[in-house]
VODRENMAR-244735 format. One line per 5 residues: number of its first residue (from 1); their letters; for each residue x, y negated, z negated of C-alpha. Coordinates in steps of 0.1 Angstrom, whole numbers, m for minus. Layout:
residues N
NUM) a) X Y Z | ...
END
This chain:
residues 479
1) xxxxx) 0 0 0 | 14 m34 8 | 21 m59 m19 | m1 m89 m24 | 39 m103 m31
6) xxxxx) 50 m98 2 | 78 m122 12 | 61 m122 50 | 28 m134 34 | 18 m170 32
11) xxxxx) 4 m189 2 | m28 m183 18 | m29 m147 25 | m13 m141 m8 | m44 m161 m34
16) xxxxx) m69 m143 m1 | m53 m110 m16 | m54 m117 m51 | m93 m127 m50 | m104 m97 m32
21) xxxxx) m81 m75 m62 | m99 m94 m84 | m128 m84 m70 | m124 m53 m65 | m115 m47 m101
26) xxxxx) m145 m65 m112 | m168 m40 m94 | m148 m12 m104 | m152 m23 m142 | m189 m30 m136
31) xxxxx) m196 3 m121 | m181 20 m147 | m200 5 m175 | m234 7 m153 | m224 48 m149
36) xxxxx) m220 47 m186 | m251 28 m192 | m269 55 m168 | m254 85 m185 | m278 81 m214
41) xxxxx) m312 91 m210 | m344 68 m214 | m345 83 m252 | m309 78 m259 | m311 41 m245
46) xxxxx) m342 37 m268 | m325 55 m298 | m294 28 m297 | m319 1 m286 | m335 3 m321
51) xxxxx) m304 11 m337 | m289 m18 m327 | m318 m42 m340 | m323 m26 m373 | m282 m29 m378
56) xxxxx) m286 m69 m369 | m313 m77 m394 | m293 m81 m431 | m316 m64 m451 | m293 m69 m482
61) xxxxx) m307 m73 m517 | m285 m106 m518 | m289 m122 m488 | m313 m104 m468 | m347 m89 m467
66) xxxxx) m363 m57 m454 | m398 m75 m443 | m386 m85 m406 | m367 m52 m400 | m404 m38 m409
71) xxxxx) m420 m64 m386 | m397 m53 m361 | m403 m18 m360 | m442 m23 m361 | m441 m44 m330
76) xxxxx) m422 m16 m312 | m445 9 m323 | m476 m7 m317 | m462 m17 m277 | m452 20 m274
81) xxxxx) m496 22 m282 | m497 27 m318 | m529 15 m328 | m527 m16 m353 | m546 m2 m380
86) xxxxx) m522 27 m381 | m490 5 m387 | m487 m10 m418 | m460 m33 m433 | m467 m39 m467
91) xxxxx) m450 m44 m504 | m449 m62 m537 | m430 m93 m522 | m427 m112 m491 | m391 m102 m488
96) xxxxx) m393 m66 m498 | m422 m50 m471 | m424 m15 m461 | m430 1 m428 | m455 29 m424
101) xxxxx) m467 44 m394 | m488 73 m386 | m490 91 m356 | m523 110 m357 | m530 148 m349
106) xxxxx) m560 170 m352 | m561 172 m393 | m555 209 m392 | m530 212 m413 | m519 181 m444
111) xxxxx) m496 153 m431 | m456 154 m431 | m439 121 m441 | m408 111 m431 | m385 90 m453
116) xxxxx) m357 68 m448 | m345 34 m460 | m343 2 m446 | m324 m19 m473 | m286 m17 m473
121) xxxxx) m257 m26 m496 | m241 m61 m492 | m212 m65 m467 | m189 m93 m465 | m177 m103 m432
126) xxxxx) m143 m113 m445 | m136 m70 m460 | m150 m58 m424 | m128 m59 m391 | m159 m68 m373
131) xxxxx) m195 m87 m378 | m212 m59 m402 | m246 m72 m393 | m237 m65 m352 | m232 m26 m339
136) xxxxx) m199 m22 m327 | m194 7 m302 | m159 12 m303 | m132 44 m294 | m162 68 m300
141) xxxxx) m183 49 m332 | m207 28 m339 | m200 5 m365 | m224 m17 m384 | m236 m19 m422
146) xxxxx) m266 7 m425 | m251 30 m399 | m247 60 m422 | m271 47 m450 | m294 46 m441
151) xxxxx) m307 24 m409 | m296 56 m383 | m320 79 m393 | m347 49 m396 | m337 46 m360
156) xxxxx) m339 81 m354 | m369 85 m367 | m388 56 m354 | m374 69 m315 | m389 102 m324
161) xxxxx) m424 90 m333 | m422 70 m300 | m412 102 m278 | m438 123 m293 | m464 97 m287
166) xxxxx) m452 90 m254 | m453 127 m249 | m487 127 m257 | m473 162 m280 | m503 178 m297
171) xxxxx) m501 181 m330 | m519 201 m355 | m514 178 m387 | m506 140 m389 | m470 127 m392
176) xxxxx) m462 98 m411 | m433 74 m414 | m422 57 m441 | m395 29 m439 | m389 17 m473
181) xxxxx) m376 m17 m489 | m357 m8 m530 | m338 25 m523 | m306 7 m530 | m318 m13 m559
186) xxxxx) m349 m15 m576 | m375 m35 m552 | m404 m22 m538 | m398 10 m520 | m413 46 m525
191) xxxxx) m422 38 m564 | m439 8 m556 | m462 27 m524 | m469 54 m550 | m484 33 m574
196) xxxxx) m505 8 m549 | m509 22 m520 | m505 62 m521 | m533 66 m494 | m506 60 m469
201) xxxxx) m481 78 m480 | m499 110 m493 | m486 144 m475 | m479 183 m481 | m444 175 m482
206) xxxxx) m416 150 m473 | m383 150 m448 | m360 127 m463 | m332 112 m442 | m315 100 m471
211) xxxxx) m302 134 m478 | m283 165 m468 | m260 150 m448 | m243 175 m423 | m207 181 m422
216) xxxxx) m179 182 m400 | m142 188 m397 | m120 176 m369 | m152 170 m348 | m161 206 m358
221) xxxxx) m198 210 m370 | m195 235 m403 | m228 234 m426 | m257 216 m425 | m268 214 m456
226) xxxxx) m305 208 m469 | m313 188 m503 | m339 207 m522 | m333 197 m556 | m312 168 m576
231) xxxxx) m297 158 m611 | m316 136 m634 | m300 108 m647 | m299 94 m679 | m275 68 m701
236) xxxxx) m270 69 m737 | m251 48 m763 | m225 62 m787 | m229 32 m815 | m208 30 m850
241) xxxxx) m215 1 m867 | m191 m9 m897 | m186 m39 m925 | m153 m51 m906 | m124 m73 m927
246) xxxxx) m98 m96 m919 | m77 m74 m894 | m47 m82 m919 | m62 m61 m944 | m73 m24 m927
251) xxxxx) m88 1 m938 | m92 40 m927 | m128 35 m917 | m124 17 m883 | m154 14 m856
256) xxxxx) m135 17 m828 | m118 49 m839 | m144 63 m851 | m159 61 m815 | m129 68 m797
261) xxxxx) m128 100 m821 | m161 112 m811 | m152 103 m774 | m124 127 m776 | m143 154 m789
266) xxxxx) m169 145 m757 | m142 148 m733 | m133 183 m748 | m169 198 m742 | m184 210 m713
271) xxxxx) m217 220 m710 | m227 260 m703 | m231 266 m668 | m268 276 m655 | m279 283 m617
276) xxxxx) m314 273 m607 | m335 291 m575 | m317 260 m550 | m279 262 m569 | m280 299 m566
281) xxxxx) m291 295 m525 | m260 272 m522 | m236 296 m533 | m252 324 m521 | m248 308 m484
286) xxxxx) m216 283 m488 | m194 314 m498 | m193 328 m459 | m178 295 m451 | m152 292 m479
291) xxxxx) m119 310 m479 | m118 346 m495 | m105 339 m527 | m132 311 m532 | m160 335 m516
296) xxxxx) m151 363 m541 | m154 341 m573 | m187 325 m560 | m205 363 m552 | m183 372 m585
301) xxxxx) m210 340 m604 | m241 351 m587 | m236 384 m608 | m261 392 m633 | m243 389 m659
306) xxxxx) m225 361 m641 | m188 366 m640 | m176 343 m665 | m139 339 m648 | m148 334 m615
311) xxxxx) m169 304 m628 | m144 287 m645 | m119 289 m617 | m150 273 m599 | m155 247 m621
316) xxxxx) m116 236 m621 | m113 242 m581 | m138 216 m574 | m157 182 m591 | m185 193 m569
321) xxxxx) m186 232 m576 | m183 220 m616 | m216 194 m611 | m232 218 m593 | m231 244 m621
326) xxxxx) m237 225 m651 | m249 189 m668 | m222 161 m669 | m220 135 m693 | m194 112 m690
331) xxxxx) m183 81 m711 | m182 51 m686 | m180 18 m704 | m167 8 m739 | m172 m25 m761
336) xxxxx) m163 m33 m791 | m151 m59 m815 | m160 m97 m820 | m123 m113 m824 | m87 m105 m821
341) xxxxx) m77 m110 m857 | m107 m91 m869 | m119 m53 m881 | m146 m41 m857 | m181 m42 m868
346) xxxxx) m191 m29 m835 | m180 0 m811 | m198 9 m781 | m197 34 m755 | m221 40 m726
351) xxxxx) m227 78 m715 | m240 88 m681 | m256 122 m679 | m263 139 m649 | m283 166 m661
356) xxxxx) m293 202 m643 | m333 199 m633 | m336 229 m659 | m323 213 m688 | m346 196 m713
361) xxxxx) m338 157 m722 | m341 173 m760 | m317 199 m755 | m287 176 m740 | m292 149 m761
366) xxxxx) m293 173 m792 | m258 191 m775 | m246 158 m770 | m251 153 m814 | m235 181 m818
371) xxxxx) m206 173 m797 | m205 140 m816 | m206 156 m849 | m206 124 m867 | m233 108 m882
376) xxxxx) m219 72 m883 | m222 78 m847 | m255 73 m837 | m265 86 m803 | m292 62 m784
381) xxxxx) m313 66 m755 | m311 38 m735 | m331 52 m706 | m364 75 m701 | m352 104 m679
386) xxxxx) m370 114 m647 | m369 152 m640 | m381 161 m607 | m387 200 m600 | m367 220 m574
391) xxxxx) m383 223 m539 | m390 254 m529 | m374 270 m501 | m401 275 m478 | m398 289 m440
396) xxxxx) m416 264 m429 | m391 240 m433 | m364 263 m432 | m375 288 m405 | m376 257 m378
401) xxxxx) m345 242 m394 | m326 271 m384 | m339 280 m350 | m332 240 m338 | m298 241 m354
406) xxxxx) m289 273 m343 | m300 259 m309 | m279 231 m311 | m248 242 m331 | m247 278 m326
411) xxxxx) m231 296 m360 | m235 264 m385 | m252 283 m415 | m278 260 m436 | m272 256 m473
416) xxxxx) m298 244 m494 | m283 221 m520 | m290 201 m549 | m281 163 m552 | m252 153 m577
421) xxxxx) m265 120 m575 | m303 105 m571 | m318 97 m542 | m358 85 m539 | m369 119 m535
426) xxxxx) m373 121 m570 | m403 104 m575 | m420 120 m544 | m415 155 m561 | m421 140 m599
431) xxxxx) m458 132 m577 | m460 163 m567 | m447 164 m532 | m416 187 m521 | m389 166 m509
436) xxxxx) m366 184 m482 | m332 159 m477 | m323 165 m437 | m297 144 m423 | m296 148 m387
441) xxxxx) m261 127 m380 | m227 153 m383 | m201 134 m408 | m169 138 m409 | m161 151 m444
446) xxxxx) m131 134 m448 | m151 98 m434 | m176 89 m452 | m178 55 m456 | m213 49 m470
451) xxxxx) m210 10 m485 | m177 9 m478 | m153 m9 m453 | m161 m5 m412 | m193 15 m422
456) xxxxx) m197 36 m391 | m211 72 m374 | m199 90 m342 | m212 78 m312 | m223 115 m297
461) xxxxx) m231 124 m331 | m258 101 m332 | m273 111 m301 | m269 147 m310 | m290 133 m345
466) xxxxx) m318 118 m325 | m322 151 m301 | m319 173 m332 | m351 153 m348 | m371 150 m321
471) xxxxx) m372 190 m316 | m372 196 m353 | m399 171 m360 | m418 185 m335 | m418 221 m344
476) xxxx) m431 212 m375 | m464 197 m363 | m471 221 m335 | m490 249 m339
END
């Protein structure tokens, strides 16, 4: 190819040359982002259509609200020919409205809801690389606060009630959506629509997105797990209260040893392990993908009588394998004192439980008295504990949860599992209603960033989410 620099070219043929290069690289670089644009489907275009306007509302407790990310998400559903009366944005507050949406079928069986946030952590643009309130596609991600928590599966979700309505799919039982404002702090979400308005909400059970996140290694799907059950939280306060002195005068009896006295013997304990119907599932079904030392000792627990050895090689291999098999309770904050040159007439502590769903607020807070063993160390509730009962592992859930996986990601077994921390699926089951946590985005299980830095989710993992829901979703309401 001749140069554009040749030394027989004039001035003129040379900037003639460099135009139609330019050119030509122009429609090269157009075509290539039109061929990408036209690789995704209609649904795919749709499912990061709505992604990307959900990630550009801040729906922060501090700075944002939830109500126009609601607003928007009715507008869409009603132009896709939702009628109005069956998309509702409503909530306690102006700025803290919920989206619900319910795509009708013939009443045959009881409604399914589908649950997923729309409030998000704050995120400063100064700690991000980019605009955290803009998605980002970049090497492969998208990027954008609420990505992973929880505005992808919102997005998900509100594409798959489109595409089943657009479908014109026949369904046997009504499916609902539920969009909600306070999962991330305590504004008007799920508790709130159970209280006022539970008409809309009201189904046999719930798929919560905010849940059971799938993993993967290297861009290598290996479980999917299922959240069917969680911990119940609960603080105390470990109190001594004491005459104090001049500190240049002491005395044996100090507050703050006392406390840190009983927070030794605390950090000592650990509570008997227990398995429930969902914990015993786990292990039963995460040991086939563990290596053969770690598989042994978790068929050696499921013994009756459980090995005693292989659970305690458990408990120190993993902080996860130790939650899952018994109540925590952990000192996190301390307090204490009134002035430098003074004897403590006050020692605090603050104690966060996370307790098995089968173990009595009684019995751990009279364990936890024991533990103490001092009774110039009172032991306080501060809190009024929420138990929520296990799902139960139903194949209706689980029976299509399989086949579409199985369909999708041949080989990726499906553990149920039980939450370590809390989600909103505890009141829904506390109500009565089985809560089932299905994730349909692959994370990388080394990059999770959930309300942290560059918040982001694979690029063909969400599109392998949104085709996952659409078929699961609609094999549960077909007949």
């Amino acid at each position: 190819m001749e140069s554009i620099y040749s030394p027989d070219s004039s001035d003129e043929d040379r900037r003639v040359r460099v135009n139609l290069l330019t050119l030509a690289i122009v429609v090269l670089v157009t075509s290539r982002a039109q061929s990408q644009t036209r690789t995704l489907t209609p649904d795919q275009a749709l499912g990061r259509e709505i992604l990307a306007e959900l990630i550009g509302i801040n729906t922060t407790f501090e700075h944002g609200s939830t109500t126009p990310a609601a607003e928007a998400v009715a507008r869409r559903l009603v132009a896709a020919g939702f009628p109005a009366a069956d998309v509702q944005v409503v909530g306690p507050t102006e700025k803290d409205k919920n989206l619900v949406a319910r795509l009708r079928g013939t009443g045959k069986r009881r409604p399914i809801l589908l649950l997923a946030h729309l409030d998000v952590v704050e995120a400063l643009r100064s700690d991000w690389s980019m605009d955290p309130f803009t998605l980002t596609e970049r090497d492969g991600y998208f990027y954008g606060r609420g990505t992973s928590d929880i505005k992808g599966m919102a997005a998900i979700f509100v594409a798959t009630l489109i595409r089943l309505k657009r479908e014109r799919v026949a369904l046997d039982r009504d499916l609902i959506l539920a969009l909600e404002s306070g999962e991330e702090t305590d504004g008007g979400g799920i508790r709130w629509l159970l209280s006022a308005r539970r008409d809309l909400i009201d189904a046999e059970y719930c798929i919560n997105g905010d849940a059971g996140d799938p993993l993967q290694e290297n861009g290598r799907p290996v479980v999917r797990s299922v959240q069917a059950s969680e911990k119940v939280y609960h603080d105390l306060r470990l109190e001594v209260h004491n005459p104090g002195g001049h500190s240049s005068l002491p005395v044996a009896d100090n507050a703050i040893y006392r406390l840190a006295a009983a927070l030794e013997r605390l950090a000592a304990f650990r509570f008997p392990a227990s398995l429930n119907p969902v914990t015993r599932a786990y292990f039963e079904r995460v040991a086939a993908t563990q290596a053969p030392d770690v598989a042994a000792d978790m068929r050696g627990l499921l013994r009756d009588p459980p090995d005693s050895a292989a659970m305690e090689r458990l408990s120190q291999r993993s902080p996860l394998f130790n939650s899952m098999l018994r109540t925590t309770c952990v000192a996190t904050r301390l307090e204490a004192g009134h002035a430098n040159n003074a004897l403590p007439q006050t020692a605090r502590a603050i104690v966060n439980c996370r307790m098995l769903p089968q173990d009595p607020v009684e019995r751990v807070e009279a364990m936890l008295r024991r533990v103490v063993a001092d009774s110039g160390v009172a032991v306080i509730p501060i809190d009024t504990p929420t138990p929520s009962p296990p799902s139960p592992i139903t194949p209706e859930v689980f029976g299509p949860l399989e086949r579409v996986t199985h369909q999708l990601w041949p080989g990726v077994p499906i553990i149920p599992s039980m939450e370590t921390g809390a989600t909103d699926g505890l009141f829904l089951r506390n109500a009565g209603m089985p809560v089932y946590g299905v994730s349909a985005i692959f994370m990388e299980a080394n990059d999770i960033r959930a309300h942290g830095r560059d918040e982001r989710i694979g690029v063909r993992e969400y599109y392998a989410g949104l085709e996952f829901t659409y078929r699961f979703v609609k094999a549960l309401v077909t007949p």
